[in-house]
ROMI-547306 format. One record per atom (N, C-alpha, C): x, y, z; residue in three letters. Coordinates in steps of 0.1 Angstrom, whole numbers, plus 5000, padded with zeros to 4 digits. Layout:
<sites>
XYZala;...
</sites>
This chain:
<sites>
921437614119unk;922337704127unk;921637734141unk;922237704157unk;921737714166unk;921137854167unk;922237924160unk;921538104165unk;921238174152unk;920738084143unk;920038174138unk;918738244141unk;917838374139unk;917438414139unk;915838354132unk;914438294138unk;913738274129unk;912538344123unk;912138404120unk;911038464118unk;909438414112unk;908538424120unk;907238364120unk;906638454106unk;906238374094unk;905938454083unk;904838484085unk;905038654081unk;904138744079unk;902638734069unk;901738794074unk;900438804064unk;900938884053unk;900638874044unk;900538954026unk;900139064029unk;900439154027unk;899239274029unk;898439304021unk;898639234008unk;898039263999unk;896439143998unk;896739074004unk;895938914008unk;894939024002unk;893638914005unk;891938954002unk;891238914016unk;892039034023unk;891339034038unk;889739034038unk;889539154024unk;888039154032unk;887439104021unk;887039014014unk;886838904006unk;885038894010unk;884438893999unk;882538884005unk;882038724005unk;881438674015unk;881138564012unk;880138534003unk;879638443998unk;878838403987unk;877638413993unk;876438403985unk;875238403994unk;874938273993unk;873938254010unk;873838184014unk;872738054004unk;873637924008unk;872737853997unk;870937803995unk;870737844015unk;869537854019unk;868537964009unk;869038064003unk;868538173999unk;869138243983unk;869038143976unk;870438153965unk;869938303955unk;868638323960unk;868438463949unk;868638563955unk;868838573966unk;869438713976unk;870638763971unk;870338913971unk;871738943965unk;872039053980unk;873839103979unk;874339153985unk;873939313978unk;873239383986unk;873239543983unk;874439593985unk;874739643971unk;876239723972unk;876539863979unk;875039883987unk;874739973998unk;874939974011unk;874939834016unk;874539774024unk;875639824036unk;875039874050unk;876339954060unk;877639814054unk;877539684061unk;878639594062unk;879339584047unk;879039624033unk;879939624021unk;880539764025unk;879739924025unk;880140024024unk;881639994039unk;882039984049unk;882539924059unk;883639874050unk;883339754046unk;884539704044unk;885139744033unk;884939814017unk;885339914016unk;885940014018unk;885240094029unk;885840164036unk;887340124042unk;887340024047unk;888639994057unk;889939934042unk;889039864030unk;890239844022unk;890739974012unk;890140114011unk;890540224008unk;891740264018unk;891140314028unk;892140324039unk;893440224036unk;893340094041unk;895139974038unk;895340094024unk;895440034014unk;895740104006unk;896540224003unk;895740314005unk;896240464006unk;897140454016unk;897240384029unk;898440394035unk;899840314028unk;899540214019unk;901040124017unk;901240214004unk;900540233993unk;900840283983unk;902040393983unk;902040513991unk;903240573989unk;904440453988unk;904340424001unk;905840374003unk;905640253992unk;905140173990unk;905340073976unk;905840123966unk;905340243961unk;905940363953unk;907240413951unk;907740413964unk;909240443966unk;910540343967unk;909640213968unk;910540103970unk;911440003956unk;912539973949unk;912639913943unk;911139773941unk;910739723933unk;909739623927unk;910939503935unk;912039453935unk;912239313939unk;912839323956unk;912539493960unk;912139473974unk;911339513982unk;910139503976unk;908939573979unk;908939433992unk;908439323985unk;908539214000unk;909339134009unk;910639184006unk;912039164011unk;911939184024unk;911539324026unk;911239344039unk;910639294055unk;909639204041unk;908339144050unk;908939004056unk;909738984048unk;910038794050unk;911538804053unk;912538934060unk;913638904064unk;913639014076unk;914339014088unk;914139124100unk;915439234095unk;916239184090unk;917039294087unk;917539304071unk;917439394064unk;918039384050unk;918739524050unk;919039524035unk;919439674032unk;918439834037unk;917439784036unk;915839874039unk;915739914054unk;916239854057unk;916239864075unk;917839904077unk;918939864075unk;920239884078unk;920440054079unk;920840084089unk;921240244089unk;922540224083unk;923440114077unk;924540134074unk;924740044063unk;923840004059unk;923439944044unk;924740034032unk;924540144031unk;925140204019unk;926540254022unk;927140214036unk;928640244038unk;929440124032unk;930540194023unk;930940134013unk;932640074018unk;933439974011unk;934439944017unk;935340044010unk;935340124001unk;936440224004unk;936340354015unk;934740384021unk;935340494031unk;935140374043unk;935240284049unk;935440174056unk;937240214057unk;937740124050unk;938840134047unk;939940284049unk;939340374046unk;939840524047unk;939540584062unk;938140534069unk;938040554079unk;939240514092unk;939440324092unk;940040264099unk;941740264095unk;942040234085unk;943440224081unk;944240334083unk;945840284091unk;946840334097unk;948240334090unk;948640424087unk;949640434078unk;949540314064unk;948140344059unk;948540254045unk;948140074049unk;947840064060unk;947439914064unk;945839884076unk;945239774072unk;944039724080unk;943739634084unk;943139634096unk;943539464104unk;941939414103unk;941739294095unk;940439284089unk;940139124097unk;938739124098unk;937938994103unk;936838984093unk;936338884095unk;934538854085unk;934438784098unk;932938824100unk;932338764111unk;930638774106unk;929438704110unk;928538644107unk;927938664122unk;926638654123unk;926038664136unk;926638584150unk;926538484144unk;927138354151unk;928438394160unk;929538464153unk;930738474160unk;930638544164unk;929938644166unk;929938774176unk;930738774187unk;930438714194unk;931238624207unk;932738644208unk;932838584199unk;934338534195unk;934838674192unk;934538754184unk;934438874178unk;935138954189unk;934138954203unk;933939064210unk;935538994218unk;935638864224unk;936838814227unk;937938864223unk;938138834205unk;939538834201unk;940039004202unk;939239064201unk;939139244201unk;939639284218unk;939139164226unk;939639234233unk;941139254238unk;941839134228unk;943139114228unk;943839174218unk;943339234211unk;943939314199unk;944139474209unk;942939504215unk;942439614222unk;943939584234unk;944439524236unk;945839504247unk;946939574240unk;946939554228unk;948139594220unk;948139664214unk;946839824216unk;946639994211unk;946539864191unk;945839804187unk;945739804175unk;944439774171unk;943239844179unk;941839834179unk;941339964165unk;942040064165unk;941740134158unk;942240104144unk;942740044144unk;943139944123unk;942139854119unk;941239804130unk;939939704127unk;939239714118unk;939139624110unk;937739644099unk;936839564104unk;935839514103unk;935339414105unk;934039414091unk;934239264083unk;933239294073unk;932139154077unk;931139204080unk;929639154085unk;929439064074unk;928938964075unk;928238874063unk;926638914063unk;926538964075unk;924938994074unk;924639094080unk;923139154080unk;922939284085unk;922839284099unk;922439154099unk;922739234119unk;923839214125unk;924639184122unk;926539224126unk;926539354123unk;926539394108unk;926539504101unk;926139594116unk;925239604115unk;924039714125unk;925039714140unk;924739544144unk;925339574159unk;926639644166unk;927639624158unk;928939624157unk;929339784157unk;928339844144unk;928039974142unk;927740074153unk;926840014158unk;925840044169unk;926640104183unk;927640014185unk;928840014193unk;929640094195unk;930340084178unk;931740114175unk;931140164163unk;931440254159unk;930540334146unk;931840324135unk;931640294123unk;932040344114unk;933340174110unk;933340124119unk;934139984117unk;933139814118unk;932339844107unk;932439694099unk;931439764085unk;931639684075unk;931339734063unk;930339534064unk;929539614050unk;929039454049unk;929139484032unk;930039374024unk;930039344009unk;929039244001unk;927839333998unk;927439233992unk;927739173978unk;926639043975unk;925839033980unk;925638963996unk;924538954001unk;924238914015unk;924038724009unk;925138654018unk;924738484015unk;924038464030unk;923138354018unk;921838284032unk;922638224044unk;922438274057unk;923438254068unk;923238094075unk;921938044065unk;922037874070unk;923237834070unk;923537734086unk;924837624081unk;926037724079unk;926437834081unk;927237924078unk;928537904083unk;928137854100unk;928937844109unk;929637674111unk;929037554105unk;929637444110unk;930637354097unk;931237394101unk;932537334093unk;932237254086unk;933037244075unk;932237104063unk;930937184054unk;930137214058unk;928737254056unk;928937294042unk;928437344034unk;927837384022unk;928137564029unk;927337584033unk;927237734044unk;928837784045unk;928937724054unk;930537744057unk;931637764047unk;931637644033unk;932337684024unk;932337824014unk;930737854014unk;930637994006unk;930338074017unk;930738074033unk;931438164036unk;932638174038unk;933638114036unk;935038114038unk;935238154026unk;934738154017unk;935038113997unk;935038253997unk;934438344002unk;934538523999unk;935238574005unk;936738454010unk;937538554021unk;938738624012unk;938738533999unk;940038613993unk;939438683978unk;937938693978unk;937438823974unk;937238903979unk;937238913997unk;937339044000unk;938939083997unk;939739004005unk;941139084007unk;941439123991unk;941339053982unk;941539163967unk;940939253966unk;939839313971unk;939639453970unk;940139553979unk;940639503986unk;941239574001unk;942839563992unk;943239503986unk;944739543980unk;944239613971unk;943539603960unk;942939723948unk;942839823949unk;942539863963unk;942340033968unk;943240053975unk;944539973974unk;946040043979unk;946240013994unk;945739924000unk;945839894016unk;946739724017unk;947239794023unk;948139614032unk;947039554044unk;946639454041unk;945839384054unk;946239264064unk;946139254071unk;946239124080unk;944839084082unk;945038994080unk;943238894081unk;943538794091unk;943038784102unk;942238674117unk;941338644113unk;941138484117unk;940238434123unk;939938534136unk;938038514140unk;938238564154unk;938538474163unk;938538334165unk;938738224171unk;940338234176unk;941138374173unk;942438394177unk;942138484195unk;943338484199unk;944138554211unk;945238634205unk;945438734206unk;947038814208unk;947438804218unk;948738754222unk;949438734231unk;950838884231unk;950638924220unk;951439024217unk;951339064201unk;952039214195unk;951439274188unk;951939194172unk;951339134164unk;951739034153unk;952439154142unk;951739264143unk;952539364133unk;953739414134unk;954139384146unk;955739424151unk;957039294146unk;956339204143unk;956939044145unk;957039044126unk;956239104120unk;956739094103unk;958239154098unk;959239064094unk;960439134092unk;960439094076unk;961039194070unk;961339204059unk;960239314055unk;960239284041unk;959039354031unk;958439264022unk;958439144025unk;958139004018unk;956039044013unk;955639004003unk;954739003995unk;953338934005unk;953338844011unk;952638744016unk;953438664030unk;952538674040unk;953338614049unk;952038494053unk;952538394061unk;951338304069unk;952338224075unk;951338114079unk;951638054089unk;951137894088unk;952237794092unk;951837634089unk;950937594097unk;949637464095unk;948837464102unk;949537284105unk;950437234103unk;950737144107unk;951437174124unk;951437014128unk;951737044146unk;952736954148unk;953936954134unk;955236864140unk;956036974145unk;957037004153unk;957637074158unk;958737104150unk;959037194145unk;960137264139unk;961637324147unk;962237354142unk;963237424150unk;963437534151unk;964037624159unk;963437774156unk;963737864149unk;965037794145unk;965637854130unk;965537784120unk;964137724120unk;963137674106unk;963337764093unk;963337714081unk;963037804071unk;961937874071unk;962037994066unk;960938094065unk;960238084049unk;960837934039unk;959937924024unk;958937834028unk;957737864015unk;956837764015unk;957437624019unk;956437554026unk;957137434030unk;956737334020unk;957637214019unk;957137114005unk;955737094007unk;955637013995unk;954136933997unk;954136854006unk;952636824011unk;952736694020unk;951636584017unk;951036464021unk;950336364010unk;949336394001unk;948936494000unk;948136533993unk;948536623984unk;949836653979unk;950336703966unk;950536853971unk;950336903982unk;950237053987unk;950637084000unk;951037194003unk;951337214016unk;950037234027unk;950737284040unk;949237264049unk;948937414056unk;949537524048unk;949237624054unk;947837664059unk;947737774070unk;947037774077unk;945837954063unk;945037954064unk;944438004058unk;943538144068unk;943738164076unk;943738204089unk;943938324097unk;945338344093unk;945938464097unk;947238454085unk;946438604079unk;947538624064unk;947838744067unk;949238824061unk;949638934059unk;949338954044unk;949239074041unk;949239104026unk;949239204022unk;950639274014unk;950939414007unk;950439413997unk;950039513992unk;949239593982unk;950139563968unk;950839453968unk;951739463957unk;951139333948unk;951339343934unk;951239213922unk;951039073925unk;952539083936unk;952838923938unk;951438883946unk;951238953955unk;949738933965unk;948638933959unk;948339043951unk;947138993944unk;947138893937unk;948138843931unk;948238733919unk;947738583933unk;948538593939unk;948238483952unk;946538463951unk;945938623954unk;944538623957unk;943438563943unk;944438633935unk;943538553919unk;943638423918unk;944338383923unk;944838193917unk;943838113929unk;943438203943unk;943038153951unk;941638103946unk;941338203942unk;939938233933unk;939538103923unk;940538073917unk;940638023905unk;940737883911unk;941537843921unk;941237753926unk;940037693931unk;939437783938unk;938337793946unk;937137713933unk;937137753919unk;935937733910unk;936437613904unk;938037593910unk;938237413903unk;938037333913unk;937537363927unk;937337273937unk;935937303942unk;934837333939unk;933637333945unk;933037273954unk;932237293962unk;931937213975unk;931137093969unk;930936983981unk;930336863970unk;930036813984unk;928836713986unk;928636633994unk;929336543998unk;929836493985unk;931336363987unk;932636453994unk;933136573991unk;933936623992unk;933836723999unk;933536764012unk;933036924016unk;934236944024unk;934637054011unk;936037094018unk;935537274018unk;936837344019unk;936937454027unk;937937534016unk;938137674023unk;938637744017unk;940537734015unk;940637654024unk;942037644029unk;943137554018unk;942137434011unk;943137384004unk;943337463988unk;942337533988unk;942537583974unk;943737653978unk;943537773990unk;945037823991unk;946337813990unk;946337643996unk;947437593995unk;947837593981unk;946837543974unk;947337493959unk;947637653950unk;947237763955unk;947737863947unk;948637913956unk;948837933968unk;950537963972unk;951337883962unk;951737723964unk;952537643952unk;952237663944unk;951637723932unk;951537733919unk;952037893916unk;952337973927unk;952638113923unk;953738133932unk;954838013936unk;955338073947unk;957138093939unk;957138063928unk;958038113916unk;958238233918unk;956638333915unk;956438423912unk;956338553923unk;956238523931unk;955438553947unk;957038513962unk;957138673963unk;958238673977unk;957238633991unk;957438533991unk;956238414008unk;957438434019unk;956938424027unk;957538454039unk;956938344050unk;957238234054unk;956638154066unk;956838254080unk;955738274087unk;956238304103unk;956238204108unk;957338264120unk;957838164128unk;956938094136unk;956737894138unk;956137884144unk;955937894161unk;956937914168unk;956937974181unk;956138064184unk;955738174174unk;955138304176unk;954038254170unk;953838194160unk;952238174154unk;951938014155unk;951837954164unk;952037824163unk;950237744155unk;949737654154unk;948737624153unk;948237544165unk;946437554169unk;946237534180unk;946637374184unk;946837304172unk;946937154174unk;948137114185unk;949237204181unk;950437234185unk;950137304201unk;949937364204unk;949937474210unk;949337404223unk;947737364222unk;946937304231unk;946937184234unk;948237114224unk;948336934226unk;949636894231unk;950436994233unk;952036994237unk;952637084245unk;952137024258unk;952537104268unk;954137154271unk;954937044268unk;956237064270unk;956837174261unk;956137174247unk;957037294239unk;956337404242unk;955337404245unk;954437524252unk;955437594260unk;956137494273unk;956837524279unk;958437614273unk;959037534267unk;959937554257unk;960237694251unk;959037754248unk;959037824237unk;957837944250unk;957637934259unk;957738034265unk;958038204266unk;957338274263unk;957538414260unk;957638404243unk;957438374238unk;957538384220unk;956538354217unk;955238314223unk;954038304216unk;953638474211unk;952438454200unk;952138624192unk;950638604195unk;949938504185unk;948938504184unk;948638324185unk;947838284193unk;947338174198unk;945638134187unk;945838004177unk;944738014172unk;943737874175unk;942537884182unk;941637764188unk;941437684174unk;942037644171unk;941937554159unk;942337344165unk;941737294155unk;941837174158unk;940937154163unk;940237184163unk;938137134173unk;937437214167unk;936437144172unk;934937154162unk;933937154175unk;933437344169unk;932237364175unk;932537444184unk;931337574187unk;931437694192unk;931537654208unk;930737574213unk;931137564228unk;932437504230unk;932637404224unk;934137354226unk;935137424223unk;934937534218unk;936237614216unk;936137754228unk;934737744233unk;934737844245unk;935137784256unk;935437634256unk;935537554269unk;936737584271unk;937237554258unk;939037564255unk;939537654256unk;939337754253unk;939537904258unk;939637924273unk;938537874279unk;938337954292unk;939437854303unk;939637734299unk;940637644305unk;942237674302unk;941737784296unk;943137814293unk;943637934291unk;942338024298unk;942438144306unk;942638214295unk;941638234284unk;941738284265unk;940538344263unk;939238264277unk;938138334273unk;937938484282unk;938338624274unk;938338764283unk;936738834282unk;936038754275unk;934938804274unk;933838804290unk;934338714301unk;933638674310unk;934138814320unk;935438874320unk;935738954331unk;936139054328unk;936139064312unk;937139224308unk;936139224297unk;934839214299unk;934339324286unk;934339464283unk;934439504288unk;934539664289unk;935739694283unk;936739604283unk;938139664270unk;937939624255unk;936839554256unk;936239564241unk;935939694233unk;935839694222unk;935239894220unk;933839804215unk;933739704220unk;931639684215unk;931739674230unk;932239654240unk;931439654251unk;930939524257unk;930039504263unk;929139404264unk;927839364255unk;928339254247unk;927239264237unk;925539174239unk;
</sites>
């Protein structure tokens, strides 16, 4: 990962700093006086180490005593380590609902961007944001106090960020373990990618009281009085929904969605041959629960996919004033999607940071 974080490993403290050397082989019957200033000395200085680490070793769990030493940020260091997602959740949430991201060091960026387009439409204060790691956790905090929670446990942030990856799958794979505990404790969520734009406010645009709502990630063009049901399968035995930006009520039919996701997720594991993503398991549990489960397609005019959106100028045109939320999807890789952004007048991070509530990060 380009921005990972590396850290030059530390000395042991416990090493055998002051270690005696042997005597010399010039002189093999000499012995070291256990008097001698240079033993009493070093002695001296390993009393001292000692008596200083020993309290705090004392106070520290045994499997994080060197946790500390070989990572820059953990639970030990986090001022916000032990903030939990139910006062998270009770903190941020607006009549009964929370507008939730997972973001990783990496997207910060992106993070501070799509916020600032949420921040257009007074819906900054419903934000959750849940950290994969401690220094989102902290920074984010740091800013904006009391909006991002981090669920452990903490996954190793290698490869986290590039699509395909091993990384990338077991962090996408904990997206519909978080949202189950966010319906468990009675909350309706909408979940973004941050790699989105609001173009206008998405929670005004949900009609009905439908169970689950999303959005197609295919880029044939529909009509605008498309059906709002799951759409058929397509070559692959499944549909191509977008995994992305989901609505979700606190009701059965939703969590069942979220359990089958799950369940899918451990019949499709990542593979070298296969390095897939979080998205098709979803598809395969929307169809398998959609008997069961009131689905709602949004419209694609208002949530189109970027394929659509960035590759078809004319319905761009067409469909004019009905875009909601704009998602940089279809390309691969963090510059290329800041290029794409900024060509298309999406990247706000260069001239409007200050409508972020992180500011300039």
């Amino acid at each position: 990962m380009s921005h990972v974080l590396h850290q030059r490993p530390l000395q042991n403290p416990f090493s055998n700093s002051f270690s005696f050397s042997p005597p010399s082989s010039t002189n093999p019957k000499r012995l070291i006086s256990p008097f001698a200033p240079t033993t009493l000395l070093a002695l001296l200085l390993f009393m001292i180490v000692v008596g200083f680490l020993c309290p705090w070793v004392g106070l520290m769990p045994q499997n994080m005593i060197f946790s500390s030493v070989s990572k820059p940020y953990s639970l030990v260091s986090s001022k916000w380590g032990h903030y939990t997602l139910d006062k998270a959740l009770n903190f941020v949430a607006k009549n009964g609902t929370v507008i939730v991201c997972i973001v990783s060091q990496p997207y910060l960026p992106f993070l501070n961007n799509w916020l600032i387009s949420v921040s257009r439409h007074k819906r900054q204060d419903m934000v959750l944001v849940i950290a994969e790691d401690y220094v989102s956790l902290d920074k984010v905090n740091e800013h904006w106090p009391g909006h991002a929670v981090l669920i452990p446990p903490v996954l190793d942030a290698e490869n986290a960020h590039k699509f395909g990856s091993k990384g990338f799958f077991n962090f996408t794979a904990r997206r519909p373990s978080h949202l189950l505990k966010i319906l468990e404790l009675g909350y309706n969520v909408m979940y973004n990618d941050v790699d989105m734009v609001w173009l206008a406010d998405p929670l005004s645009k949900l009609e009905g009281n439908h169970d689950v709502y999303f959005t197609d990630d295919m880029t044939a063009i529909k009509p605008l009085n498309h059906s709002h049901d799951l759409p058929p399968p397509g070559k692959k035995g499944r549909p191509y929904i977008c995994s992305c930006m989901i609505f979700l009520r606190h009701t059965d039919g939703a969590k069942l969605v979220l359990k089958k996701w799950l369940e899918e997720l451990q019949l499709q594991p990542w593979s070298r041959a296969k390095k897939s993503n979080d998205q098709p398991a979803f598809n395969w549990a929307l169809m398998k629960t959609a008997k069961e489960v009131d689905m709602y397609l949004l419209p694609q005019a208002a949530f189109p996919t970027g394929g659509l959106y960035f590759k078809n100028k004319t319905w761009v045109k067409e469909t004019k004033g009905m875009h909601v939320i704009i998602h940089n999807n279809y390309i691969v890789g963090f510059e290329k999607k800041i290029k794409r952004f900024r060509d298309y007048g999406f990247w706000l991070v260069d001239d409007h940071a200050e409508e972020s509530p992180l500011g300039k990060l």
